[in-house]
N, C-alpha and C positions, 0 to 999 in steps of 0.2 A: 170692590163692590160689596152691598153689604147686604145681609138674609136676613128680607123684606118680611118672611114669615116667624123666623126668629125672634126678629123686634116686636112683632105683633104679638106675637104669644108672649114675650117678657112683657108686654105691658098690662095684658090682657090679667096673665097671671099675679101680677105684683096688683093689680085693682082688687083682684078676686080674694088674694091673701088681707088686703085691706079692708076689706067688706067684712069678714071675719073677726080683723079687731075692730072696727069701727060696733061689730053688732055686741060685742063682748062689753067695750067700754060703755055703752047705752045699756045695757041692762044689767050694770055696776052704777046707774045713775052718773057716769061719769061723762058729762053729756058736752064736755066744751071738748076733752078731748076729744068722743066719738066723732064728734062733727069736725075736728081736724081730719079724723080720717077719709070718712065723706066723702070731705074735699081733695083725698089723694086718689081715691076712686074713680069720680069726675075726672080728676087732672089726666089721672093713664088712660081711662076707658078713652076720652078724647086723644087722646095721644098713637093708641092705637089704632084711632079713625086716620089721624093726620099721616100716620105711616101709611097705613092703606091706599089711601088718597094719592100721596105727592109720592111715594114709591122711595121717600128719604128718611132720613133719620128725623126723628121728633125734634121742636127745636127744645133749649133747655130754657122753658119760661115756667113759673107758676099760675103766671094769669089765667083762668080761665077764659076772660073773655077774647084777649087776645088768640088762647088755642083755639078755642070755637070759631073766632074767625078765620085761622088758618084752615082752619076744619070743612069751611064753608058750610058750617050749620045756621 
């Protein structure tokens, strides 16, 4: 069985620590990474909904849209 609140908070937190380089890399003008990271922001923050939701582990995709869908957003 695995701790639903656990995975939520690793996700939650690996978003939030991203957020941080994502704002570093942008105002270093360095603006293709920052938006990589963005994108890893999205990917957990959704990731921690889909744990929430299905009460399972995230699946290992990068799609956003696919996670969204699982997400039921």
């Amino acid at each position: 069985m695995i701790n639903i609140e656990g995975q939520i908070e690793y996700w939650i937190s690996g978003a939030e620590d991203d957020l941080l380089s994502a704002r570093v890399l942008v105002e270093k003008n360095r603006f293709l990474h920052g938006l990589f990271f963005c994108h890893l922001v999205i990917e957990k923050a959704i990731k921690a909904h889909v744990v929430r939701r299905s009460r399972e582990v995230a699946p290992r995709s990068h799609n956003l849209i696919y996670l969204s869908e699982k997400a039921e957003l």
